[in-house]
C-alpha positions in Angstrom: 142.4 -28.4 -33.4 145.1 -27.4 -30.3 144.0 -25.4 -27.5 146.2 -23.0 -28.5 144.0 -22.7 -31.9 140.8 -22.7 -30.0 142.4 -20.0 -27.7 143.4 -18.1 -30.5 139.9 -18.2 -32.6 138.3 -17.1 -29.3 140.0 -14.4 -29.3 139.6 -13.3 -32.7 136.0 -13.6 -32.6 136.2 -11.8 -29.6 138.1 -8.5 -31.4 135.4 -9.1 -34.1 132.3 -9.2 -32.3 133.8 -6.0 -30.3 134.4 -4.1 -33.5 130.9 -5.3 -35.0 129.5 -3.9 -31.9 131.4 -0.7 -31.6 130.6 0.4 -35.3 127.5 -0.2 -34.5 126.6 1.8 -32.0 128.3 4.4 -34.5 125.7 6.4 -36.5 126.9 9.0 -39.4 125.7 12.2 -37.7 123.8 14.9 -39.9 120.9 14.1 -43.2 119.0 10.7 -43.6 117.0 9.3 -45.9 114.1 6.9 -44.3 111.4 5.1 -45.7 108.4 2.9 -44.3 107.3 0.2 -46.2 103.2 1.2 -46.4 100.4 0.0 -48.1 100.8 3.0 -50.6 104.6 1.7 -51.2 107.7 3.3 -50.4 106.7 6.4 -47.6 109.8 8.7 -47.7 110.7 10.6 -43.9 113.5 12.6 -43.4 115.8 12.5 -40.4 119.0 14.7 -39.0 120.8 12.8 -36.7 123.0 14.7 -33.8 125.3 13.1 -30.8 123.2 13.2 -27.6 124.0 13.8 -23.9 125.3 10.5 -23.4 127.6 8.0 -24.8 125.9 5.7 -27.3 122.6 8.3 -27.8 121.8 10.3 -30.3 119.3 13.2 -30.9 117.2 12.4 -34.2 114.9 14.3 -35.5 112.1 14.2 -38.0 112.0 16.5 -40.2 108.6 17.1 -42.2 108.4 20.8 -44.2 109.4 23.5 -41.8 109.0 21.6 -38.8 112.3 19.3 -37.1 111.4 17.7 -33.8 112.4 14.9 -31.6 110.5 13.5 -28.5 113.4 11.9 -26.6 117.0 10.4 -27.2 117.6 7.9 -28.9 119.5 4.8 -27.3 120.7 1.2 -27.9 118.6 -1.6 -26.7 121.3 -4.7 -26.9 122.5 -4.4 -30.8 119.3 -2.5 -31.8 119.1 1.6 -32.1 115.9 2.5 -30.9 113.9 5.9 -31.8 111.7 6.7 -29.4 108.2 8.3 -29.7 107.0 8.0 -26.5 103.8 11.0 -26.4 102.6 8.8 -29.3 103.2 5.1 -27.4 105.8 3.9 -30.5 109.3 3.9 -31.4 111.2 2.4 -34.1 113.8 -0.7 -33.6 116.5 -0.8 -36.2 119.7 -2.9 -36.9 122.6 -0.2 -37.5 124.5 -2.0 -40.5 127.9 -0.2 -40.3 127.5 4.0 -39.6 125.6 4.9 -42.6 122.6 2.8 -42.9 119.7 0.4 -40.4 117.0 -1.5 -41.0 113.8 -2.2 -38.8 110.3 -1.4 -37.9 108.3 1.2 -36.6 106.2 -0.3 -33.9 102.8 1.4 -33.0 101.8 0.4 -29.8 99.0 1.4 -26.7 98.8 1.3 -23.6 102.6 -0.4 -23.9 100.9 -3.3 -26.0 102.0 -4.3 -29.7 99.6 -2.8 -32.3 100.8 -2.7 -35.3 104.5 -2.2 -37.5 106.2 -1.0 -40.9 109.0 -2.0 -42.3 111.3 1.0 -41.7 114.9 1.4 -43.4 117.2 4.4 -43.6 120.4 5.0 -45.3 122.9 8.3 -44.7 123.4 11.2 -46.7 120.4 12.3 -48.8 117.8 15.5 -47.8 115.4 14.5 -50.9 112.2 13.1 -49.7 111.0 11.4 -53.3 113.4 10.1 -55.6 113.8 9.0 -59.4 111.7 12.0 -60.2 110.8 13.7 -63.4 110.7 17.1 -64.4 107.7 18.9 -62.9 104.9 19.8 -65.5 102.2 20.6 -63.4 102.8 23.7 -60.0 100.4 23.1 -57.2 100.6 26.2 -55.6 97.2 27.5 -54.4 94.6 27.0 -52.5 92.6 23.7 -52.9 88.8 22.8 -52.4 89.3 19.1 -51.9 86.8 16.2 -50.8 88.5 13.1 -49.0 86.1 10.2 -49.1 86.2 6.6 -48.0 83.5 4.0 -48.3 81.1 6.7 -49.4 81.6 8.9 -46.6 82.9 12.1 -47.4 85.2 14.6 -45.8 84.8 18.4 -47.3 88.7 19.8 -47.0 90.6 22.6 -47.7 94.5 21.9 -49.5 97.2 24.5 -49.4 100.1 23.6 -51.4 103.7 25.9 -52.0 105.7 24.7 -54.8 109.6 25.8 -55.3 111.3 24.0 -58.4 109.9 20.3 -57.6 109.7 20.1 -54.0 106.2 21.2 -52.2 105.1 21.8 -48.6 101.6 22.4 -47.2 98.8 20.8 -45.4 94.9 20.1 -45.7 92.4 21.6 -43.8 89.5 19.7 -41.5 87.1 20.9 -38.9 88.7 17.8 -36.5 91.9 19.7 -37.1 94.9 19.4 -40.1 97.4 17.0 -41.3 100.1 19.5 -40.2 103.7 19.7 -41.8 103.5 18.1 -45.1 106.0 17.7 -47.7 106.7 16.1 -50.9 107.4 16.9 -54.8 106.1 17.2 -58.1 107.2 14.3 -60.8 106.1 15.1 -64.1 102.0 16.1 -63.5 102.2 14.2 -60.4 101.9 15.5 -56.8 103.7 13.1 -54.2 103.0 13.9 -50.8 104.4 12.1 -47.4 104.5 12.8 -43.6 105.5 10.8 -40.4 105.9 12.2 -36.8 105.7 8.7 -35.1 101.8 8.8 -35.1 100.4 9.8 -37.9 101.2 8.2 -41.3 100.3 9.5 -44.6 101.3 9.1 -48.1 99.0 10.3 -51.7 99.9 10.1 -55.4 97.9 12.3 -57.5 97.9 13.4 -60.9 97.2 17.4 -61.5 95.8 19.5 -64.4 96.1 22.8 -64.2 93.2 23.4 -61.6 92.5 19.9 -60.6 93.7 16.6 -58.6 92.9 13.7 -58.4 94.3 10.6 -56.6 94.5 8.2 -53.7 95.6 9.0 -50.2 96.7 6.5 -48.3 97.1 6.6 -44.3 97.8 4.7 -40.6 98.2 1.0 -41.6 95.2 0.6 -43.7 93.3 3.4 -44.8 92.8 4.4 -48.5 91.0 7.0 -49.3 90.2 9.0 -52.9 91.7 12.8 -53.2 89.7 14.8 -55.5 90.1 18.9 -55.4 89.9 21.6 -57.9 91.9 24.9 -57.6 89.9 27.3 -56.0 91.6 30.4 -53.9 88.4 31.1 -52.4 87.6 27.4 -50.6 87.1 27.2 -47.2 86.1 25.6 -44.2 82.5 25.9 -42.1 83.1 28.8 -39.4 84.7 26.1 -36.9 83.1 28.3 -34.0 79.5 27.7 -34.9 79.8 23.6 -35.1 79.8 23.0 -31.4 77.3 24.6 -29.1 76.3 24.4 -26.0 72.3 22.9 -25.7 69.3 24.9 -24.8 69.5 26.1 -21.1 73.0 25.9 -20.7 75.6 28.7 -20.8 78.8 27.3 -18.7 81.0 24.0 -18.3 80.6 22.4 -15.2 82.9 19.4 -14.4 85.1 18.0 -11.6 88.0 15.6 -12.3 91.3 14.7 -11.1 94.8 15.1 -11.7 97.2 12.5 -11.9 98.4 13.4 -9.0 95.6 13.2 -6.8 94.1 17.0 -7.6 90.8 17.3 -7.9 90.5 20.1 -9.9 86.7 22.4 -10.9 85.8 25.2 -12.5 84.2 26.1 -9.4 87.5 26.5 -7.3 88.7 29.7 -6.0 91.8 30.2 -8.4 89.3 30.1 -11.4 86.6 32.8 -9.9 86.9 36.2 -11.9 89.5 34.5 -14.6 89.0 34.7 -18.3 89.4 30.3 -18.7 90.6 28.4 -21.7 89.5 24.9 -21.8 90.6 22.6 -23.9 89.4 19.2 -24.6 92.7 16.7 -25.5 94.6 13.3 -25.3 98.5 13.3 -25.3 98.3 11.2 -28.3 96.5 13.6 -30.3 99.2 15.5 -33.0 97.2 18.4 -33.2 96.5 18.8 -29.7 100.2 18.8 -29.3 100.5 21.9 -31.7 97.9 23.4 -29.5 99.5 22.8 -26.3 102.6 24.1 -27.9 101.1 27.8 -28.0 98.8 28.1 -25.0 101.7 26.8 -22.6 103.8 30.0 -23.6 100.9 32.3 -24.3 99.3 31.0 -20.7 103.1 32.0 -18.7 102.7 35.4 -20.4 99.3 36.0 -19.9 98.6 34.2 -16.6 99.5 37.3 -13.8 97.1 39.3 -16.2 93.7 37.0 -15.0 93.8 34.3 -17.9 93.3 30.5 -16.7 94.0 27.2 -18.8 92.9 23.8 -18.1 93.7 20.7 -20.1 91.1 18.0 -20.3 92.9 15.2 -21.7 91.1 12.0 -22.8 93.6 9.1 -22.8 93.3 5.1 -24.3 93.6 3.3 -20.9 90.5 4.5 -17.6 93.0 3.6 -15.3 94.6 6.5 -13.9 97.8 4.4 -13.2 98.4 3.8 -17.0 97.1 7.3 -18.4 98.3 9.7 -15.4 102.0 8.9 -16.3 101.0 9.4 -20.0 99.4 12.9 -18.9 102.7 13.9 -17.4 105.0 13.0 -19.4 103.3 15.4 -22.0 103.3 18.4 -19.8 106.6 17.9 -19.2 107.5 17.3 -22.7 105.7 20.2 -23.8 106.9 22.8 -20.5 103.1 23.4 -19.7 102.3 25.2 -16.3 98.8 24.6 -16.1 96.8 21.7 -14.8 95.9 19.0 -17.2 93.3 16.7 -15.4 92.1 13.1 -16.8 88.6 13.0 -18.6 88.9 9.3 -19.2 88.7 7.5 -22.5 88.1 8.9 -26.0 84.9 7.6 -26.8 81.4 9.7 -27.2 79.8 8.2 -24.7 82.6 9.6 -22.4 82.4 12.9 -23.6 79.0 13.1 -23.0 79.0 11.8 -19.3 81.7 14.9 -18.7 80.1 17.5 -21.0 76.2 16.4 -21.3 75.7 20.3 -22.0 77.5 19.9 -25.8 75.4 19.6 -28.5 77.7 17.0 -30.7 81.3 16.7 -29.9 83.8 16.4 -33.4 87.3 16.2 -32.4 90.4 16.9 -30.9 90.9 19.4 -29.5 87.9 21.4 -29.0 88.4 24.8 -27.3 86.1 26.7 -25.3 86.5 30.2 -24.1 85.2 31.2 -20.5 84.4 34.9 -19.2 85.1 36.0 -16.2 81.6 35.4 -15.3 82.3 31.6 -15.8 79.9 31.6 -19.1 81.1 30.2 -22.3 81.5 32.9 -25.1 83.4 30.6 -27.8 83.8 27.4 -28.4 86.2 26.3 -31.8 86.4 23.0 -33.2 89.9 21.5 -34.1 92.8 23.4 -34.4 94.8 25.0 -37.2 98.8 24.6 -36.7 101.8 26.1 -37.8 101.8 23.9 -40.9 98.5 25.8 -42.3 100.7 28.8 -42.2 98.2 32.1 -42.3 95.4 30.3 -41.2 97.4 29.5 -37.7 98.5 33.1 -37.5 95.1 34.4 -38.5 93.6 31.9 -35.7 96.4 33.5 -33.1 95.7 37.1 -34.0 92.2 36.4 -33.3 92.4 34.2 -30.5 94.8 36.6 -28.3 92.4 39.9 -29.2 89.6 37.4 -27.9 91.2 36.6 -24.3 92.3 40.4 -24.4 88.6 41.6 -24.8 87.5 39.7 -22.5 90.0 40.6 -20.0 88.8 44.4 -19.8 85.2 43.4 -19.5 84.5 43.5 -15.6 
């Protein structure tokens, strides 16, 4: 072979590897069809894809029922698209094969370190979530008295379900909180439910009657769990303000902790004196903490010149202050919050105890308490009911703002 041969093969390998790596870097924009590979089998997501600020990002978002959402840009890393989750500590890595579909992992990490993946692989064009489906049989709409068990140890929930044709949205009730924004369809007498946000996997395949299900729910990278319910309008939920208490002799929080940047911040200082305080115990990492942060950052701006106080106490993976601060931060800012967030250390129960030994029993995240302006306790609620629950979050909002504004006239 001449030079001039080798010259000229260089070159056209050169034009090729340029074009390979121009197309891409050149994602279809608008609906896609994702799946992670789970233990459960194929776990459908659904993603929109717009250009972002910058050349060679886009904005993606997840879409899951009524909610769409992103948590950053995503970017190229060498050839590989990356889609960042950064409050949760994971992002998914794909190879973009031409503009309309990649294939790649979602990576789970903490504290920066490799936890665990799922095959992840997308394709352009399709807003279905599951496919090859049969005509429905079965309608789940209602209100569900479900059990959720795993190795014998059972969880009593509550299922809400809305069916249209053969696609279905709800969520399930806890006291810890709910599964949020699901979404799925009905194939045949089967109820096919998935949901992804970068944190939280899930994925169940039951079979319905007309007022039961039964089935196997399958979640995070090894959990399977049995699904039984029975249609019942009237199931519900322990009053989620009578599960924690505060132990005999004790009638107000007392803590001191810092900030990330350097605060120390108490319920004793001057700004929280005659206040009606919201407390919330949290972790950035925590999905429904996030939904909760989403409505007392707004509802604390509106409400904050009338005497209401919030403080975050966020409970994060890492004690060090220099891993978990920036972690702390980066969800304020994320979620536009105005009001001091301060670091608890890590989410464990003997933690919780060391920074609230007045509790009783602590049951998850996020666990709200509601302060007078006496600096007494007058509510504490267990968990949190999002958007996703639909009437139960409003019902939880009407009564939580006619709370605060009670206790706001009271001198």
């Amino acid at each position: 072979m001449t030079k001039r041969h080798l010259f000229l093969g260089f070159i056209a390998f050169f034009l090729t590897a340029n074009v390979i790596a121009q197309t891409s870097k050149n994602l279809q924009l608008g609906p896609w069809r994702a799946e992670l590979r789970s233990q459960g089998g194929g776990l459908p997501v659904n993603l929109s894809v717009a250009p972002g600020k910058k050349k060679d990002t886009y904005l993606i978002k997840v879409i899951n029922g009524s909610e769409s959402f992103h948590l950053g840009e995503s970017y190229f890393r060498g050839d590989s698209l990356v889609i960042p989750f950064d409050l949760y500590d994971s992002e998914i890595v794909a190879h973009v094969d031409g503009s309309k579909k990649m294939s790649g992992y979602w990576i789970k990490k903490r504290n920066g370190k490799f936890v665990n993946q799922l095959p992840f692989s997308a394709q352009y064009g399709s807003k279905e979530r599951f496919t090859a489906l049969k005509p429905p049989t079965v309608n789940v709409s209602g209100t569900w008295d479900v059990d959720i068990s795993v190795n014998d140890k059972h969880t009593p929930s509550v299922g809400i379900f809305k069916q249209v044709g053969n696609k279905v949205t709800g969520s399930i009730l806890q006291t810890s909180g709910d599964y949020r924004f699901l979404q799925g369809n009905v194939s045949g007498d089967s109820l096919l439910v998935s949901y992804f946000d970068g944190s939280f996997v899930l994925l169940f395949k039951t079979k319905v009657t007309a007022k039961e299900i039964q089935g196997t729910l399958f979640s995070g990278f090894a959990t399977k769990k049995e699904f039984k319910g029975r249609l019942d309008p009237k199931a519900s939920l322990p009053d989620l303000k009578k599960l924690t208490f505060l132990k005999p002799g004790y009638d107000r929080l007392n803590f001191s902790l810092p900030t990330p940047k350097g605060e120390t911040i108490s319920l004793q200082d001057e700004r929280f004196k005659d206040k009606v305080v919201i407390v919330e115990i949290m972790g950035s990492w925590c999905p429904n903490c996030i939904d909760e942060a989403r409505f007392l950052a707004p509802f604390y701006a509106k409400n904050k010149a009338k005497g209401v106080e919030v403080i975050g106490v966020s409970f994060e993976y890492s004690p060090d202050m220099a891993v978990s601060g920036p972690k702390i931060e980066n969800f304020k800012k994320k979620i536009g919050i105005e009001y001091p967030l301060v670091f608890g250390g890590v989410p464990n129960d003997d933690t919780i105890a060391q920074v609230f030994p007045m509790l009783n029993k602590f049951y998850g995240y996020p666990t709200t308490f509601v302060i007078d302006k006496k600096g007494k306790v007058r509510e504490i609620h267990t968990g949190f009911s999002g958007p996703g629950t639909g009437l139960y979050y409003t019902d939880w909002v009407q009564e939580f703002e006619k709370t605060i504004q009670n206790l706001l006239k009271e001198k």
